[in-house]
C-alpha positions in Angstrom: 0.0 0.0 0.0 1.5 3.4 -1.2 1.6 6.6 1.2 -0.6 8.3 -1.3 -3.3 5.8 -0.7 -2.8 5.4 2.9 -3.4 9.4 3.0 -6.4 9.7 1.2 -8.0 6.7 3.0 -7.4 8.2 6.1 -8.9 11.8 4.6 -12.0 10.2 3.6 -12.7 8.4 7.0 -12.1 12.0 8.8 -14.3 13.4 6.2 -16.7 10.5 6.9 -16.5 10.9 10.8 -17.1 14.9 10.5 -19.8 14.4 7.9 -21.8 12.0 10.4 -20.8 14.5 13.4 -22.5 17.2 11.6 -25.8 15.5 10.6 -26.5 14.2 14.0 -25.7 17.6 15.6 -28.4 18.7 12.6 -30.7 16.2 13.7 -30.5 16.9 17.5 -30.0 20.9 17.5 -28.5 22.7 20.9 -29.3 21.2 23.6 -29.4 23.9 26.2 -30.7 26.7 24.4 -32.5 28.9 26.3 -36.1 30.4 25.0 -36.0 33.6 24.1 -38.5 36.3 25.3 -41.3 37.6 22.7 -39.9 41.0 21.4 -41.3 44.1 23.3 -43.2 46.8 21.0 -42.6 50.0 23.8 -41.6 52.5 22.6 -39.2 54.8 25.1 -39.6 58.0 23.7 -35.8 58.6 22.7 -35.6 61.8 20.5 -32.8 62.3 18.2 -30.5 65.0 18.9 -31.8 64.4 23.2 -34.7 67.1 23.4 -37.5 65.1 25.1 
């Protein structure tokens, strides 16, 4: 077995392993992601240029 095929095995198992990796982390999604809050519609008043 040559070095040149030993290399590309072994670069198409890790692109194998990261390929897997990735669709099960697509599959799953974060784990601990909190929920976010609805978005407020208040409106504070803020005036360009600071005159209230």
């Amino acid at each position: 077995m040559s070095t040149a095929v030993k290399v590309s095995a072994f670069a198409a198992a890790l692109v194998a392993v990261f390929a897997a990796a990735w669709a099960i982390g697509s599959a799953v999604g974060p784990l601990d992601e909190a929920p976010t809050p609805p978005p407020t519609s208040e409106h504070h008043g803020h005036h360009p240029g600071g005159v209230p």
